[in-house]
Backbone as a ProteinNet text record, in pm:
[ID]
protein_1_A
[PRIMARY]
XXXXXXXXXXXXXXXXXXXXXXXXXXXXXXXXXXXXXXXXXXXXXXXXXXXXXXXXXXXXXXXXXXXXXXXXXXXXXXXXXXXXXXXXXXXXXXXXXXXXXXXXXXXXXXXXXXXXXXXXXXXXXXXXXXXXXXXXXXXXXXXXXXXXXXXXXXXXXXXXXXXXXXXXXXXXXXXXXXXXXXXXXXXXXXXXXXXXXXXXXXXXXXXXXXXXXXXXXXXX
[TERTIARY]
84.4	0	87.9	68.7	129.6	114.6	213.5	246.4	112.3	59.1	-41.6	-221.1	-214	-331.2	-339.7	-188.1	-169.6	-233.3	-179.5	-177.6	-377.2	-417.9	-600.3	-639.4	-633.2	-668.2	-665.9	-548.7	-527.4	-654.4	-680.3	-737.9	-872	-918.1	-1039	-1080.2	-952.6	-1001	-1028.1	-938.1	-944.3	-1062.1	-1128.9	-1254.7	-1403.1	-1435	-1514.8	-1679.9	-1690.7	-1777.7	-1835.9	-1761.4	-1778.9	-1771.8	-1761.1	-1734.1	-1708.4	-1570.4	-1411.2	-1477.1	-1562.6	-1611.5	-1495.9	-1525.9	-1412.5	-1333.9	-1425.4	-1357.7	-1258.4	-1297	-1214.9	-1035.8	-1102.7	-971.9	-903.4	-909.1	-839.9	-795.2	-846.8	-815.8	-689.4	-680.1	-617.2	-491.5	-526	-440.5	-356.9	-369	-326.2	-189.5	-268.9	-167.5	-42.8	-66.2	21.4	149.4	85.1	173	270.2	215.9	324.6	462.6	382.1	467.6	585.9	541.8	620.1	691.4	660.7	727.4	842.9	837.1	900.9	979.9	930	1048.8	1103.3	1189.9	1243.6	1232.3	1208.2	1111.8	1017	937.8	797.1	797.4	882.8	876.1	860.4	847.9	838	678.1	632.2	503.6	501	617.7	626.8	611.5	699.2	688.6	524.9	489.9	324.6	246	236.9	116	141.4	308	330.6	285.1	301.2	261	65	12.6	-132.4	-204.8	-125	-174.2	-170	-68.5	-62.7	-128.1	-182.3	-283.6	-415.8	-391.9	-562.4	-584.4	-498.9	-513.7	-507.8	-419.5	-423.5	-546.4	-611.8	-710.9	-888.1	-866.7	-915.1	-938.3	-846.8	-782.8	-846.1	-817.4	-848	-1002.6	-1096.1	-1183	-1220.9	-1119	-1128.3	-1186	-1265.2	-1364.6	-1284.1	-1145.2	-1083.6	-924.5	-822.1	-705.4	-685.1	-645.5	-620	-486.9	-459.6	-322.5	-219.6	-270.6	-295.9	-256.3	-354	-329.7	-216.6	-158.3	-104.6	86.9	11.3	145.4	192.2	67.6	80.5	148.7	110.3	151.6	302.7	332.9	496	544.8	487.5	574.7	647.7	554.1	524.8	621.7	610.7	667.9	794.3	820.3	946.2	985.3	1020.7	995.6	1124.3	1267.6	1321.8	1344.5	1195.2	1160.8	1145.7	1184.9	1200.7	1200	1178.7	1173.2	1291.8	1382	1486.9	1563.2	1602	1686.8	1575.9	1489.3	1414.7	1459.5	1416.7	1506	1426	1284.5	1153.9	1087	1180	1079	956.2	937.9	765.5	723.2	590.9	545	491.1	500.6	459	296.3	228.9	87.6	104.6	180.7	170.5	230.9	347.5	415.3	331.8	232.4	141.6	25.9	-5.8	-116.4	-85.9	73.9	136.6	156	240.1	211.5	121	9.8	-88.4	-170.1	-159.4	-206.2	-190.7	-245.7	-224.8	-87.5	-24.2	143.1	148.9	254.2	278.5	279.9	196.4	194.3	296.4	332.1	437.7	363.8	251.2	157.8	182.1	132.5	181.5	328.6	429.8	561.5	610.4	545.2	592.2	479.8	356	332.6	414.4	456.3	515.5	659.9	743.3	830.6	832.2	660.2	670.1	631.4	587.7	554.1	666.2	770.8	943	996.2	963.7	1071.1	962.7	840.2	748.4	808.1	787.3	832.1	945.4	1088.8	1246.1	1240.8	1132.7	1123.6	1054.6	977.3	831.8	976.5	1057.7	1171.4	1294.7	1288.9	1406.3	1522.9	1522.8	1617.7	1693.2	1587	1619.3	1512.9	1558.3	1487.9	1455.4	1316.7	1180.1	1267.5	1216.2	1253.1	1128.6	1065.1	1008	1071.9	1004.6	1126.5	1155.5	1235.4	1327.4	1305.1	1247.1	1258.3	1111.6	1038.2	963.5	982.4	1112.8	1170	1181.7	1165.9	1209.9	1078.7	1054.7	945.7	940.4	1066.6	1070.6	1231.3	1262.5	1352.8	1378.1	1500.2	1556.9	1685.2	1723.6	1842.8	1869.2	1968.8	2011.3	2104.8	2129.7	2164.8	2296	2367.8	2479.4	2467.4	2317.8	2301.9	2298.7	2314.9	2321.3	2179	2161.9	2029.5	1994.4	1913.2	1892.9	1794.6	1737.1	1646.7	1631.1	1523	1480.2	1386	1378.4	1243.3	1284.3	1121.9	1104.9	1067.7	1071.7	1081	1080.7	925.9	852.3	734.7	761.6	641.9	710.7	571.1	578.2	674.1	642.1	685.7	860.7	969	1096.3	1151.3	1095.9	1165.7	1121	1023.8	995.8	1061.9	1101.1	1156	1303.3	1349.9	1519.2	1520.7	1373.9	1350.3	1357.7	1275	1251.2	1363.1	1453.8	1540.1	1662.8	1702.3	1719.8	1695.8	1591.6	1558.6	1585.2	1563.9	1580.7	1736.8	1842.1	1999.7	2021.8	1920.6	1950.6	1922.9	1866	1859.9	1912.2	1997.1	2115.3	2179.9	2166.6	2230.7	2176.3	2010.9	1943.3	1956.1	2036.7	2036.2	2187.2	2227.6	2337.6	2382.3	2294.4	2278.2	2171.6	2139.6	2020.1	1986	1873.8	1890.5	1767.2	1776.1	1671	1600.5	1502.2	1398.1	1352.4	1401.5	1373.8	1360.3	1217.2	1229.2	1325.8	1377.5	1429.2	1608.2	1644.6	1813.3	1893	1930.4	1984.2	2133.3	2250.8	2418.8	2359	2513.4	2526	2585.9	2516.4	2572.9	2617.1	2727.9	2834.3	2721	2638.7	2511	2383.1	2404.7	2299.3	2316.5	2233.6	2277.8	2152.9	2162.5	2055.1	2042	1886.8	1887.2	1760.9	1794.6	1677.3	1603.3	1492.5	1374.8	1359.4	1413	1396.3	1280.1	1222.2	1144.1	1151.7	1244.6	1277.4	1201.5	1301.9	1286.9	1177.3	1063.7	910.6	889	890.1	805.8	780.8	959.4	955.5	885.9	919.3	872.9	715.9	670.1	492.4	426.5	503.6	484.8	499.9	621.5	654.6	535.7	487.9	405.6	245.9	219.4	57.4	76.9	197.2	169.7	212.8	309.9	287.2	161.1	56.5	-83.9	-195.5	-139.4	-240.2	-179.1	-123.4	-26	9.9	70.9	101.9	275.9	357.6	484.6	526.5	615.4	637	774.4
-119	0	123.9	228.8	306.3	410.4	513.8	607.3	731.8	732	842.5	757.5	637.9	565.7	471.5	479.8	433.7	549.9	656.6	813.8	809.8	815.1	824.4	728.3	581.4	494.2	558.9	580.8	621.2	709.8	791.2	945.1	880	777.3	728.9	670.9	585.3	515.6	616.9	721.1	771.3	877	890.3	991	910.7	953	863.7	949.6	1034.5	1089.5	1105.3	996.5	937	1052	1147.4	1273.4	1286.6	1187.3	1240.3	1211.9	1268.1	1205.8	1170.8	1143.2	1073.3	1253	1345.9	1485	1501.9	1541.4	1586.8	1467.5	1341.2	1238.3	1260.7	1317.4	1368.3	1476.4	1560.9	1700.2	1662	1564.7	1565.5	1476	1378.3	1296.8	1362.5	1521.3	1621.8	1713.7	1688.6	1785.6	1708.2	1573.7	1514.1	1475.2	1415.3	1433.2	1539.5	1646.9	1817.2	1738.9	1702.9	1662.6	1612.5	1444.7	1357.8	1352.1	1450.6	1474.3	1567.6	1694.9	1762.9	1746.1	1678.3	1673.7	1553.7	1507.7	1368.2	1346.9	1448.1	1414.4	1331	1344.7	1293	1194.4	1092.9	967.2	839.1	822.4	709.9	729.3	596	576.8	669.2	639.8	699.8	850.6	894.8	1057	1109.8	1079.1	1079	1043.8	964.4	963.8	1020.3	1072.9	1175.9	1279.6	1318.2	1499.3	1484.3	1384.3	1394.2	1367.6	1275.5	1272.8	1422.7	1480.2	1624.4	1704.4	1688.6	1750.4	1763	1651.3	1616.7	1721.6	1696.6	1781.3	1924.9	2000.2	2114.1	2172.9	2052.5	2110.4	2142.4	2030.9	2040	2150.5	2198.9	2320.3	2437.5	2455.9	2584.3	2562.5	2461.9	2457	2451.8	2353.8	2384.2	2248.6	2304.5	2121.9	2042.2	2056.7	1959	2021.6	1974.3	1940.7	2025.6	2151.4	2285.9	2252.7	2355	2375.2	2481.3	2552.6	2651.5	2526.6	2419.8	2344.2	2282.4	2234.7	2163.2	2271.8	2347	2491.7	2475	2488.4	2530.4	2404.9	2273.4	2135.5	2122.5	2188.4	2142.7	2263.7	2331.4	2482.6	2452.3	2323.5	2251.1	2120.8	2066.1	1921.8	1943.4	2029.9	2022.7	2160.5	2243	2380.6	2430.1	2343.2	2399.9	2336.9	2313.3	2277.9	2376.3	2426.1	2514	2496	2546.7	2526.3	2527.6	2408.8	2428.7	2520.5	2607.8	2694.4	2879.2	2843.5	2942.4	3087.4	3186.1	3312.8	3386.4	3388.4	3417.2	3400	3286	3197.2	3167.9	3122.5	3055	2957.1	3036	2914.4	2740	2673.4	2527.3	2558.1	2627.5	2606.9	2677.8	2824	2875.6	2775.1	2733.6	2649	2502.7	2450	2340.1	2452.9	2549.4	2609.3	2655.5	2655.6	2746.4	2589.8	2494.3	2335.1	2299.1	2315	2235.7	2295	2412.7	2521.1	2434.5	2501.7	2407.6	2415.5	2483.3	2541.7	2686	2740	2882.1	2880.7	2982.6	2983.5	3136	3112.9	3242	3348.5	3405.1	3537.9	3529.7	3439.2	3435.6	3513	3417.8	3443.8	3624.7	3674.7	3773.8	3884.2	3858.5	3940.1	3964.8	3819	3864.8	3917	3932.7	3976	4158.5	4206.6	4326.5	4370	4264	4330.9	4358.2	4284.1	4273.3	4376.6	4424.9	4571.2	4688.8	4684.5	4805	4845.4	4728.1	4682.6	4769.3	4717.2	4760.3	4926.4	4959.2	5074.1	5197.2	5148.5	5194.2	5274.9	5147.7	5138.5	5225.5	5295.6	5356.2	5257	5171.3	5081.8	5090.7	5101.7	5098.5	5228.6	5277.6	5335.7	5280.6	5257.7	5233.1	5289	5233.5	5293.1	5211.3	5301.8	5259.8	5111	5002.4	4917.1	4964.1	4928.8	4961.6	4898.1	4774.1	4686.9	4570.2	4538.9	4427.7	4347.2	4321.6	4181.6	4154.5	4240.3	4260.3	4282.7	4210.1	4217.4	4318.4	4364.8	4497.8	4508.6	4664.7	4740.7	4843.1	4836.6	4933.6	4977.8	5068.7	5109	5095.5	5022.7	4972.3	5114.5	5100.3	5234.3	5287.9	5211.8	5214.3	5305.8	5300	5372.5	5230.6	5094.8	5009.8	4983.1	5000.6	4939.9	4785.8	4736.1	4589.6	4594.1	4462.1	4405.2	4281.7	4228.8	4116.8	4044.4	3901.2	3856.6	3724.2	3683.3	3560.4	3462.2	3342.3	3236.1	3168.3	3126.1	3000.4	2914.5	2901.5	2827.1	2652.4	2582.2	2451.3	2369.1	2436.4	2389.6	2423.4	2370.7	2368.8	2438.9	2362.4	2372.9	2548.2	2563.1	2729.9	2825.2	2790.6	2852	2913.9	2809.8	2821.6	2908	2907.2	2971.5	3154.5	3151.3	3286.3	3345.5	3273.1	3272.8	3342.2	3290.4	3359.1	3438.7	3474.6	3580.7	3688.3	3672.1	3822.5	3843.2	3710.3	3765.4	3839	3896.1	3953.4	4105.2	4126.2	4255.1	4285.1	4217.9	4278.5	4391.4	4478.8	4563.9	4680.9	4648.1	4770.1	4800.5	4691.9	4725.6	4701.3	4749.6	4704.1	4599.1	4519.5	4365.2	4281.1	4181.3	4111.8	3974.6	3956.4	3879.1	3764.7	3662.6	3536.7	3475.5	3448.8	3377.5	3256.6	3149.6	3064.3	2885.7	2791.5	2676.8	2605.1	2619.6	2535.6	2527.3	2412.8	2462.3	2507.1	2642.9	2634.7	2663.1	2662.8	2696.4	2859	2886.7	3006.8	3089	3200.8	3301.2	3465.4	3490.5	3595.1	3718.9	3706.7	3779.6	3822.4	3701.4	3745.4	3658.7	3677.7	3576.5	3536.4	3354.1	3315	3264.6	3234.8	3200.1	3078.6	2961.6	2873.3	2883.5	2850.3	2873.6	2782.7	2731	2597.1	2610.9	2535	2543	2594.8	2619.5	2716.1	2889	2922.8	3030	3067.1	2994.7	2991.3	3012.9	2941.3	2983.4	3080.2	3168.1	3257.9	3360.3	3334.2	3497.2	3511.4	3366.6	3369.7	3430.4	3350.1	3399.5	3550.4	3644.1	3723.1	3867.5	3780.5	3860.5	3889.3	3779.4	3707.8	3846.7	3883.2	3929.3	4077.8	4108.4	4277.7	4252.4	4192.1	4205.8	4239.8	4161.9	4202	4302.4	4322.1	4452	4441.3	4320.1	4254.1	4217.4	4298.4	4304.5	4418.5	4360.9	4435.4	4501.8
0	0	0	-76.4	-98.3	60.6	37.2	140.1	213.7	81.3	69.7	129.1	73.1	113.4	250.5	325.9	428.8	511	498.2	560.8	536.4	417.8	447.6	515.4	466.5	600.2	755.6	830.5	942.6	951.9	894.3	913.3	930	772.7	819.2	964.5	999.9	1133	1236.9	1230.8	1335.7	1333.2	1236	1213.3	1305.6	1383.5	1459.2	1411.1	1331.2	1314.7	1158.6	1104.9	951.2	855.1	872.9	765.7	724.1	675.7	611.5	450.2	396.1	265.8	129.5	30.2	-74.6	-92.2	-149.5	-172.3	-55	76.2	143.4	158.3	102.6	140.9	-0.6	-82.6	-221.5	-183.1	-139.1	-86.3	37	117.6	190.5	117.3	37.1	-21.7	-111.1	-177.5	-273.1	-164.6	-38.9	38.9	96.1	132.4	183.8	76.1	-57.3	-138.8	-179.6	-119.1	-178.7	-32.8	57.7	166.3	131.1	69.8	55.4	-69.7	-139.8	-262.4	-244.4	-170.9	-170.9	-6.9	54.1	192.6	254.9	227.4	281	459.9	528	658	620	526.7	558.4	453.6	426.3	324.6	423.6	521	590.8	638.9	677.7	764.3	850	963.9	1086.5	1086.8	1012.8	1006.1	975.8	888.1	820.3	875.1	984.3	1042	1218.1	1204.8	1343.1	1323.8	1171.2	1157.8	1125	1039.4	1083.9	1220.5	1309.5	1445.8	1508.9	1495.4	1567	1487.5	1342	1291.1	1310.5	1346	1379	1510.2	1615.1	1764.5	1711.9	1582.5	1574.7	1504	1408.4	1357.8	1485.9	1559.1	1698.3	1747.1	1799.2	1901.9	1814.3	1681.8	1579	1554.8	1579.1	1544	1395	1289.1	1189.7	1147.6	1067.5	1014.5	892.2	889.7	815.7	829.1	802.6	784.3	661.6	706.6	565.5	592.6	495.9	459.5	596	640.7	786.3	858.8	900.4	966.2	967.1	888.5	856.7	860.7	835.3	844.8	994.4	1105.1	1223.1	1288.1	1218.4	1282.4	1267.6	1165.4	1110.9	1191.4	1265.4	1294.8	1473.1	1460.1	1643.7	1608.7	1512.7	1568.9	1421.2	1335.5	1250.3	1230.8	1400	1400.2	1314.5	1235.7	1182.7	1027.8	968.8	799.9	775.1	647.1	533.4	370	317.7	198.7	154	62.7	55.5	-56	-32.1	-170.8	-158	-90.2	-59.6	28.9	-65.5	24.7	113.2	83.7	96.1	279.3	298.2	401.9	376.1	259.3	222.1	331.8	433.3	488.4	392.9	491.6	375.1	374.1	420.5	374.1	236	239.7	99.3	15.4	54.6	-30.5	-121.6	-4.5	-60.9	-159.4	-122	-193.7	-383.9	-345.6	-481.5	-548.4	-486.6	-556.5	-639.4	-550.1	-601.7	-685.1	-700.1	-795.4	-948.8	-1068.5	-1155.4	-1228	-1215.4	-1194.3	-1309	-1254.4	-1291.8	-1419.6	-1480.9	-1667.1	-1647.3	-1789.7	-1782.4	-1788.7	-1821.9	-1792.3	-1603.6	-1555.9	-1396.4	-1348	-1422.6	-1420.3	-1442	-1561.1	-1595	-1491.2	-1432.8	-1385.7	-1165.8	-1193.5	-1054.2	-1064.5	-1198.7	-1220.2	-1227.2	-1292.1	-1263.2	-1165.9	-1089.2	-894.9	-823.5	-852.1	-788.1	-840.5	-994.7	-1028.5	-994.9	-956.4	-937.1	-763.6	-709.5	-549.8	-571.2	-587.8	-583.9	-622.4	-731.1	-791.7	-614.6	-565.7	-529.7	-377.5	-350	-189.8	-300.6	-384.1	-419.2	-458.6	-473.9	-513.4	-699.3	-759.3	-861.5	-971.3	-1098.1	-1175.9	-1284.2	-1288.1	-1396.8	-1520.6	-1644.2	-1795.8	-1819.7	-1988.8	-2072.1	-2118.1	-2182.1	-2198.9	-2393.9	-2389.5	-2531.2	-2630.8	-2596.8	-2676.5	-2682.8	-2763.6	-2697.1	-2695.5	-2676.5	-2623.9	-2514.3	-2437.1	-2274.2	-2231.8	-2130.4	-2017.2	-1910.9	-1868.9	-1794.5	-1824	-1800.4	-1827.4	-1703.5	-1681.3	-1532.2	-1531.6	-1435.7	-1406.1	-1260.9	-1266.7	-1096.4	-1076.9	-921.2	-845.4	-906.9	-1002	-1085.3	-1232.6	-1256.6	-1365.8	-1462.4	-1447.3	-1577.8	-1630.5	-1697.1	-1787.8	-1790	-1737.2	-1738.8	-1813.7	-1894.3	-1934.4	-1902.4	-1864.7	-1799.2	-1949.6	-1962.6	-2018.1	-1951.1	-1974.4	-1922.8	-2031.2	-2056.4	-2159.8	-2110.7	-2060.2	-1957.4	-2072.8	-2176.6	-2254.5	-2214.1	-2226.3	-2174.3	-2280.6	-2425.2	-2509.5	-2518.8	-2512.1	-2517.4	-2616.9	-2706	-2824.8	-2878	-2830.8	-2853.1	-2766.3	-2660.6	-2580.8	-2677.8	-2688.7	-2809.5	-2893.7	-2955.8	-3022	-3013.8	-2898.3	-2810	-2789.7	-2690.8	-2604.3	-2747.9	-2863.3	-2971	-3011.8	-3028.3	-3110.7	-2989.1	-2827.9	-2747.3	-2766.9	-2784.5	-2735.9	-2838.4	-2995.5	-3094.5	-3019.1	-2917.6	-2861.6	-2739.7	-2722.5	-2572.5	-2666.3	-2796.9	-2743.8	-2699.2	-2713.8	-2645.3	-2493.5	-2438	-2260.4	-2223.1	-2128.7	-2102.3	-1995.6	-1933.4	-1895.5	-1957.7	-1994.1	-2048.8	-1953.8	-1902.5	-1830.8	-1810.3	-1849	-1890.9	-1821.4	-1786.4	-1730.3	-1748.4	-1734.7	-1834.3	-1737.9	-1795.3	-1780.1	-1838.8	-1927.7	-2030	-2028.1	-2059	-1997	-2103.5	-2122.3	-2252.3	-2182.6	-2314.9	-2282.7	-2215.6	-2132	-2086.3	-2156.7	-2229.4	-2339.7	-2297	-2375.7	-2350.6	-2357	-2387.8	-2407.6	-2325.7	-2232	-2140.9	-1999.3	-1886.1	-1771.8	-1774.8	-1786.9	-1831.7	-1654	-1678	-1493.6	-1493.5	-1462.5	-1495.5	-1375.4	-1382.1	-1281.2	-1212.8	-1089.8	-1079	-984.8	-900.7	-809.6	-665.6	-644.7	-507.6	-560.1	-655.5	-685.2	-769	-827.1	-839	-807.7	-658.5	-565.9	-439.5	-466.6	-345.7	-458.7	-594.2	-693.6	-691.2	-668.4	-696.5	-533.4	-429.4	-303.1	-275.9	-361.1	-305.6	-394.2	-489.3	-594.2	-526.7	-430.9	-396.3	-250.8	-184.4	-136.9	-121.9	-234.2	-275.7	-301.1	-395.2	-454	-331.1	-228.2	-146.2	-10.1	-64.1	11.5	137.7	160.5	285.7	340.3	225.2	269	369.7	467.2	593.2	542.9
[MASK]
++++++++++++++++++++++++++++++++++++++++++++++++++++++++++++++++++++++++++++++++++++++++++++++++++++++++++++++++++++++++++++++++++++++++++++++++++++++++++++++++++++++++++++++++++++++++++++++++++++++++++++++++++++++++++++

């Protein structure tokens, strides 16, 4: 029996009030997996049914009628008070972290709009100066406190082989900026032309985290 259907069993037995219906055990079976996928704490029996036992008591205590993601935040904050997201600069709690997962994953319209929340942000704290961009190759355009001209684009299509494509045709316009700098799923060589920066999943997810909450205007 797999890891995830050991983990609902438990939950069923221990539900003494028959509720746990098929939705909510998908819903719960969706979260545990962000678990066991992404944290080698929680790949054994033991670990998985330590952090839903203390879930269960936290969802208790909060008065919450199922095992959220909150919950499940607050449980790991008590019994794995020093888990983190690894490569993360952000400190993404794991509830955001399971919420941004399980999302249906970042489309590059996503990508490029939390990229202009980060240069509006840097712009807004004096950090850096806004430009028209130069080029429409570039997704945003700036001048760091140096006076250099950056251009940023991002080149997140699912499709690869278009990306190469993309990713080409912008290094034909590094000379409108004087850094050029890439966004990109896809792994291409590192060119004298631009600093290419692959997106891996750490840094997804502090840019989507850090976007969700300039949006709701909740950076301190």
């Amino acid at each position: 029996m797999k890891l995830i259907e050991i983990a609902i069993e438990y939950i069923k037995d221990a539900d003494k009030t028959e509720k746990f219906n098929k939705k909510e055990q998908q819903d719960l079976a969706a979260k545990i997996r962000v678990l066991c996928d992404e944290f080698p704490e929680f790949r054994n029996v033991r670990s998985i049914i330590n952090i839903l036992n203390h879930a269960v008591e936290v969802a208790h205590s909060l008065s919450a009628p199922e095992i959220t993601e909150n919950v499940i935040d607050e449980t790991v904050k008590h019994t794995y008070p020093g888990l983190k997201i690894r490569g993360s600069i952000m400190e993404v709690p794991i509830s955001e972290f399971i919420k941004i997962k399980r999302s249906s994953g970042a489309t590059e319209h996503q990508i490029k709009q939390a990229l202009s929340n980060l240069v509006n942000y840097a712009h807004e704290i004096g950090n850096i100066s806004k430009a028209s961009k130069a080029n429409p190759s570039f997704d945003v355009v700036f001048s760091d406190p140096f006076g250099t001209k950056i251009g940023i684009t991002v080149v997140m299509d699912d499709n690869h082989a278009k990306n190469f494509e993309t990713i080409s045709n912008v290094l034909k316009s590094s000379a409108f900026v004087d850094k050029l700098v890439i966004l990109t799923n896809t792994s291409v060589p590192q060119s004298n032309q631009a600093t290419i920066v692959t997106m891996d999943k750490s840094k997804l997810v502090d840019l989507l985290y850090f976007s969700s909450k300039y949006t709701e205007r909740k950076l301190r």
